[in-house]
N, C-alpha and C positions, 0 to 999 in steps of 0.2 A: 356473095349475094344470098343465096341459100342460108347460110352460117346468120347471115344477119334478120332474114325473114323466121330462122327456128328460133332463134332468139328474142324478137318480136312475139311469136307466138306465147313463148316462153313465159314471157312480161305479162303477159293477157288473162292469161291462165294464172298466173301468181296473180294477179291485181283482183280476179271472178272471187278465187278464196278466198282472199282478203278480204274482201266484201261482203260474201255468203258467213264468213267466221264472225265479221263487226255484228252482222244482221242477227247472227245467231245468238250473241251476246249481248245485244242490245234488248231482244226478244226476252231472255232468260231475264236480263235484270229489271222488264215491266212487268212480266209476270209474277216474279220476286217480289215485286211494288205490290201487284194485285192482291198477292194470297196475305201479305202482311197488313196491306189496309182491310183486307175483308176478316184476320183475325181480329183484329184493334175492334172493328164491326161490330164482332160476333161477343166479346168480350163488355164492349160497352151496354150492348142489347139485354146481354147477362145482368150485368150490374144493376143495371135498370129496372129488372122484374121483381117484382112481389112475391118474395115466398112466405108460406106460414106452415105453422106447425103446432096442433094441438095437444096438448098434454094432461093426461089425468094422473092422479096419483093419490092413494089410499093408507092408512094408519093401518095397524094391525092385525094378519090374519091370522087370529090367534085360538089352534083346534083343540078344547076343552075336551074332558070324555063324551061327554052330552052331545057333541057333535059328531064323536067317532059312532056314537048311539044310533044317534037320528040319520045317518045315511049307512047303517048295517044290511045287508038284503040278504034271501031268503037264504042262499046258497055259499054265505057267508064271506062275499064279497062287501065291497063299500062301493058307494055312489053318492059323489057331495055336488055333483052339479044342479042339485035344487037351490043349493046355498046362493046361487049367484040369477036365481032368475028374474027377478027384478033391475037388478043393475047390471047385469050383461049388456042389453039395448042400449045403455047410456056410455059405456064403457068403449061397444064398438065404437061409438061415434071419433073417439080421437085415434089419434096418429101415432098414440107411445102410451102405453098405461104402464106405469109403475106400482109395485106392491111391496109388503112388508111382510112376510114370511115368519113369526115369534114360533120358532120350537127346530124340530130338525126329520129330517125321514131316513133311518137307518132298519133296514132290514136286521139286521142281527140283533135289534136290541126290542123291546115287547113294545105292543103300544101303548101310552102312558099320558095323563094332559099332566096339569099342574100337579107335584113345581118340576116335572121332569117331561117336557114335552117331544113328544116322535109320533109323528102322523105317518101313516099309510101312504105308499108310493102315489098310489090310485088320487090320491088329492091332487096331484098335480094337473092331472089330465082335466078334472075340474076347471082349476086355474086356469089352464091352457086355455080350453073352451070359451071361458067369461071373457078372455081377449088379452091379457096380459103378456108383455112385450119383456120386464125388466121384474127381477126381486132380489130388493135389497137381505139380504143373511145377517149382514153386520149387525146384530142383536145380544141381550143378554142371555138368550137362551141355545144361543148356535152349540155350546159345546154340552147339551144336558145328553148326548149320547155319545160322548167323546169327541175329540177330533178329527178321528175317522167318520163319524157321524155330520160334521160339518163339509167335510169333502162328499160322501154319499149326498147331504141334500142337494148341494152344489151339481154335483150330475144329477138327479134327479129329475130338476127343473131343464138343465141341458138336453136329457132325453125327451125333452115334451117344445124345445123350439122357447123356451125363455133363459135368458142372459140373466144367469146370478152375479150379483158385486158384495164385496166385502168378505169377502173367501178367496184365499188363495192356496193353490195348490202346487201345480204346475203350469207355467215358472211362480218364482215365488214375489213377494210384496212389491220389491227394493228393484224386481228386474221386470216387472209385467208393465206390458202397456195400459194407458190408460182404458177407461169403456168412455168411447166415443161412439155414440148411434146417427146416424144420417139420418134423418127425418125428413123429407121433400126439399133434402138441401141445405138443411141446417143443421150443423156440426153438434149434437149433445152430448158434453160429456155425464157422464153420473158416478160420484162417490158415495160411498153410505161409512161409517161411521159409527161406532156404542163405546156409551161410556164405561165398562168393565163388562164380565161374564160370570154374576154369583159366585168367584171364588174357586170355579172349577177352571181356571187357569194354572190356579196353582198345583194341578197335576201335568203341567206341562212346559217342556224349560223356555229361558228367557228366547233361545234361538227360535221356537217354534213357534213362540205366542208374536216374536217380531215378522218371522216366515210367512205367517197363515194367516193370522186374523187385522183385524182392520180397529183400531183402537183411535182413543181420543189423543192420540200426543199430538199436543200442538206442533210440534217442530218438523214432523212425518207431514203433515196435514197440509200444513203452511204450502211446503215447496210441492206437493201433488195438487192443492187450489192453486196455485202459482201457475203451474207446469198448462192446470187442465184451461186458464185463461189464453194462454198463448197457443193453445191446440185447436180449442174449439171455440165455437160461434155463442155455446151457452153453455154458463157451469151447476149444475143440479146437487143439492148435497143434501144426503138423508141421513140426519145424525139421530142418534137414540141415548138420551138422556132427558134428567128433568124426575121428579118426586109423581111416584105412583099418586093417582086422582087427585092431583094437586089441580085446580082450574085457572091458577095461571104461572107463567114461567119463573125458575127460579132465576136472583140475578147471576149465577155463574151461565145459564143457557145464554140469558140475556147478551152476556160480555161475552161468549164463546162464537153465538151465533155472528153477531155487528162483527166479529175479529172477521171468520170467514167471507162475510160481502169485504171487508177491507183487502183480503187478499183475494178474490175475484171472483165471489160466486156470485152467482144468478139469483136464483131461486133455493130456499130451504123449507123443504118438506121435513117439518120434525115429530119424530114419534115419542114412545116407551109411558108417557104418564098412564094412558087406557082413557084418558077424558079430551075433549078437546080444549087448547087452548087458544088463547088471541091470536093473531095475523098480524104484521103490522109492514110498513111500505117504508124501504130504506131508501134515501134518494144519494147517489154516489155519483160524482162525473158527470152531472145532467143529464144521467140516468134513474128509474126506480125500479129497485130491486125488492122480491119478495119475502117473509119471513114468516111460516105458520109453526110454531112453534110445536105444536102439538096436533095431528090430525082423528087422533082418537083411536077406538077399535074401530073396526069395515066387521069383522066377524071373529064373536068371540061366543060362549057362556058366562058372560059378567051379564048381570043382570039385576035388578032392583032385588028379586025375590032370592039371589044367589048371593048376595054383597053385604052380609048382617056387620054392621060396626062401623061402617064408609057414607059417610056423610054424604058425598057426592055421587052413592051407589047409582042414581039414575042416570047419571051423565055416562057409565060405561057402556050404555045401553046404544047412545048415540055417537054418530061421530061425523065426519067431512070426505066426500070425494071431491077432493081438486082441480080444479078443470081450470089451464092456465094455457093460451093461445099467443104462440110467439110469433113473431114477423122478420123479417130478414130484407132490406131495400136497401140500395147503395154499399152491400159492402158491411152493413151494420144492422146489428141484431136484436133488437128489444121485446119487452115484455108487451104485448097489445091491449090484453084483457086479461082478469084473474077471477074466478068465481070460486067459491066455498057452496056446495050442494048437500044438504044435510041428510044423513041417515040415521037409520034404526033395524038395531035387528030384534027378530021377533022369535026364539028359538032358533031355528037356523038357518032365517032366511032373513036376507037385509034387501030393507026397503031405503027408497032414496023418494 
């Protein structure tokens, strides 16, 4: 009798945990239910919202002696942040400004403008200041203080909180990741781009100009636009080619630029003429993609009174800040707005 009431008991107790374990399991897998409907939620909500991301971007910061002149001080320092007091205000306003950096800033080597250009560190803290987020290197004049000169500017602008491209140092070309910037959310990649380096390449062998610098080889180019479509939300490319004060592109730009939308870029911010050229609106995929060929100098000593023989000597006087406003809804990233804002500099201050 006992034997059969412990055993009874027995049953009861096995039948409670039974129970309390289904409940406990039942429990786990609504709340399971819960947190996975409430990410799908938080995911769709995501999807759903409006990001945007404004973008400026400028031609040319190109520092003649006349400008190492005009911000000389007593005590034989420099100070260039006058150069930028007009267009800083407008500059803050976006989200990412991009720049174009023509020359190089190596301490060991003297300072120097045309045709061997090396600016003073102290320019950078300038830049820093006016707002500047990105500067493209990839120019014809990165190597006028050697290669070591092209890594020097490359930290330079590192030591002031701005992201150089078109320089590579460590790791090198073949092994570095792309420069993707997050801008309220939206993935920008940025390449830059020159069509050769005056010829001072060839004090340097083929491994080191493939290592370090950032060239027009279509074939390189291709699969890094390829790469940077599949990475990022938007591909930005700053190439440097096209015929000094020419005012409008030549057709190899022409056919080089359309190649690059074909293989995935966004937006082409183009330098090197020193004049601005046309704009024009490529439409791919039932998308419109932008292409300013040429955005001119932002800050240089080319000037009417400086340019004897150049037809187009007035046009280096002026040039275009960029100001392009991207959008990001559903998943898919578009161009929203594009404006061209004209400048002028006036000695060494540029007016917008």
């Amino acid at each position: 009798m006992k034997q059969s009431q412990a055993k009874k008991h027995d049953n009861t107790m096995t039948n409670k945990i039974l129970m309390r374990l289904i409940a406990l399991v039942l429990g786990l897998l609504f709340l399971e239910i819960l947190i996975i409907h409430s990410k799908n939620e938080q995911q769709k909500s995501v999807s759903n919202q409006v990001q945007t991301a404004r973008i400026m971007a400028n031609g040319d910061l190109l520092y003649h002696d006349g400008l190492y002149m005009s911000a000389l001080q007593a005590d034989g320092s420099y100070d260039f942040t006058e150069n930028f007091t007009y267009v800083k205000p407008w500059l803050k306003q976006a989200d990412l400004v991009l720049g174009d950096f023509e020359g190089t800033i190596n301490p060991d080597y003297p300072l120097s403008g045309y045709p061997l250009f090396n600016a003073p560190q102290s320019v950078t803290a300038a830049i820093s200041d006016a707002g500047y987020d990105v500067m493209d290197l990839a120019h014809n004049h990165i190597l006028d203080s050697g290669l070591e000169g092209a890594f020097t500017t490359a930290d330079a602008f590192k030591e002031v909180g701005i992201d150089p491209v078109g320089v590579y140092e460590n790791p090198v070309r073949d092994k570095a990741p792309l420069f993707i910037k997050n801008v309220n959310g939206i993935k920008v990649a940025i390449l830059s781009y020159a069509y050769g380096f005056n010829g001072l390449e060839s004090n340097l062998t083929e491994k080191e100009i493939a290592n370090h610098l950032s060239n027009l080889d279509e074939k390189r180019m291709k699969v890094e636009i390829e790469r940077a479509e599949k990475e990022a939300d938007v591909t930005v490319i700053m190439p440097q080619m096209g015929v000094e004060y020419r005012l409008e592109p030549t057709d190899e730009q022409v056919k080089l630029y359309h190649k690059m939308i074909d293989w995935g870029a966004d937006i082409i911010f183009g330098g090197h003429p020193h004049v601005v050229e046309p704009s024009e609106v490529v439409k791919k995929d039932g998308q419109q993609k932008l292409i300013i060929y040429s955005m001119g100098n932002f800050i240089s000593n080319q000037r009417i009174e400086t340019m004897d023989g150049v037809d187009s000597a007035a046009w280096t006087e002026r040039g275009v800040l960029m100001d392009v406003t991207l959008e990001k809804k559903n998943c898919q990233t578009t161009i929203k707005t594009a404006q061209a804002h004209p400048t002028w500099v006036n000695l060494s201050l540029i007016h917008i």
